[in-house]
Structures are given as C-alpha cells and as structure tokens.
C-alpha positions in Angstrom: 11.8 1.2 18.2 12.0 0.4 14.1 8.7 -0.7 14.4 7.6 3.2 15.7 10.4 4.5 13.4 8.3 2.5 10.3 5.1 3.6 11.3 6.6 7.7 11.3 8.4 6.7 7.7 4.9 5.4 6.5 2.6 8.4 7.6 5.2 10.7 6.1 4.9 8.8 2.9 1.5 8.3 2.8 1.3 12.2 3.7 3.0 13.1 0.9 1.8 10.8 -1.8 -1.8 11.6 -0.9 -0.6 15.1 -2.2 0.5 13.5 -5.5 -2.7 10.8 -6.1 -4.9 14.0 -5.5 -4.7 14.4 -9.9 -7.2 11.4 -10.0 -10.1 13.6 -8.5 -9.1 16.8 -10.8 -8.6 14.8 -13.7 -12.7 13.6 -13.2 -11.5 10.0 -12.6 -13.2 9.4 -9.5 -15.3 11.8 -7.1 -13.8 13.2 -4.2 -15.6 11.2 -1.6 -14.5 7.9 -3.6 -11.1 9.6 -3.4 -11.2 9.5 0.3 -12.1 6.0 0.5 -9.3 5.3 -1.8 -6.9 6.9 0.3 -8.5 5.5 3.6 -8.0 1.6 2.0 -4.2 2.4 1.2 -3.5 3.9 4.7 -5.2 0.7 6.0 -3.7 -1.7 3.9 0.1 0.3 4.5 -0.6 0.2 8.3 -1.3 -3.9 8.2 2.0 -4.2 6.3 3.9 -1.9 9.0 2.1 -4.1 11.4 3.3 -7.8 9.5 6.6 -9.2 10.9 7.1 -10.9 7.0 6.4 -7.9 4.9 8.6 -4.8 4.4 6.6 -1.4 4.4 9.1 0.4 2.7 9.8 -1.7 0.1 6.4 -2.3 -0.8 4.1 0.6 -2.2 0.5 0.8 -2.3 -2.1 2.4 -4.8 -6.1 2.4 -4.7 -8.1 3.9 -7.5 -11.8 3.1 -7.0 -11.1 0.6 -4.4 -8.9 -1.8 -5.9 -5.5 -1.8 -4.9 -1.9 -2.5 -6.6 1.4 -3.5 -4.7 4.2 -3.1 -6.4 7.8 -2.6 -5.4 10.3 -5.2 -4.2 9.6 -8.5 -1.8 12.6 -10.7 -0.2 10.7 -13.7 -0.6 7.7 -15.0 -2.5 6.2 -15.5 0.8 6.5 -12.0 1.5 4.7 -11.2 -1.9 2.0 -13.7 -0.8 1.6 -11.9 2.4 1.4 -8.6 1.6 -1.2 -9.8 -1.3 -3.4 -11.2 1.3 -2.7 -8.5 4.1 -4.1 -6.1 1.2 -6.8 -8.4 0.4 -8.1 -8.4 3.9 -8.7 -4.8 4.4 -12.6 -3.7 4.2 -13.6 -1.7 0.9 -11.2 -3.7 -1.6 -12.6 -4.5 -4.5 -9.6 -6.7 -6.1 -5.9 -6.6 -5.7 -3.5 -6.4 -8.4 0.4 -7.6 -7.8 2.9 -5.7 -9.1 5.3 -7.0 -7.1 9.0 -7.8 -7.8 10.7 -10.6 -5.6 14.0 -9.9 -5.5 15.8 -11.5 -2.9 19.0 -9.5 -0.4 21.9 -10.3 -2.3 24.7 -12.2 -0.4 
C-alpha cells in the first residue's frame, strides 16, 4: 500500500515538474526530442528509486539536462546517497551523474 501510494506521489510529481523543466527546450538549451529523452531518464531513474527498499523517492529529486542527471535533496544515510547514485547510474541513456545530495540523518 505506501509502495502504490509512492509510485501515485511520484507520477504526480514527475507530471508536474515536467511542466516546469519544459523552459530548457524554449530557452534553445536542448531540442525537444533530447528533451524527451531527458524526461524519459528522470521518470526511469525516479521509478528505480520508488522501486529501492534503501532510498526515499520523496526526499530525493531528480534532474536530467542532456542526459546527465543530478540528485539532490536529503538521504537518511550515506548508504542511501550511495544507492540512489548508483540506482541513477544504472539507468540506460546517462551520460554522468552529479550528487547533490544532503545526508541528513531522522533526528531522535
């Protein structure tokens, strides 16, 4: 049941921030079929997260911009961060990752 209520939270989220990353192709930083390659590797790389028992979905954003990808936000553990760095790394069509990641872990 959280898993299915993650996976709804994510698609909403990546529904509305593919409204917002849209500038990039108006703004002639990219063309629009690179644009929808982008967005395929972040719904990709956002789905393996929602997927991973270790890493948090909604803590954890995800950017792509000519295929390579940033995570930023905030990770419990370092071994999160590593996780959710290689989850991204894995995903077909990324170029290089970039961490932007925070660990911050749940206070006490």
């Amino acid at each position: 049941m959280r898993r299915n209520m993650q996976a709804m939270m994510v698609a909403a989220a990546l529904a509305l921030g593919t409204g917002a990353t849209g500038c990039a192709v108006l703004d002639g930083q990219q063309s629009a079929g690179a644009y929808v390659s982008d967005a395929q590797i972040t719904a990709k790389v956002k789905a393996k997260f929602v997927e991973d028992p270790v890493v948090s979905a909604m803590r954890l954003n995800v950017d792509t911009l000519n295929g390579v990808v940033q995570v930023s936000g905030f990770a419990k553990s370092a071994e999160e961060e590593r996780r959710a760095l290689a989850l991204a790394r894995g995903v077909e069509g990324v170029k290089s990752v970039r961490d932007a990641i925070q660990v911050q872990p749940a206070a006490k």
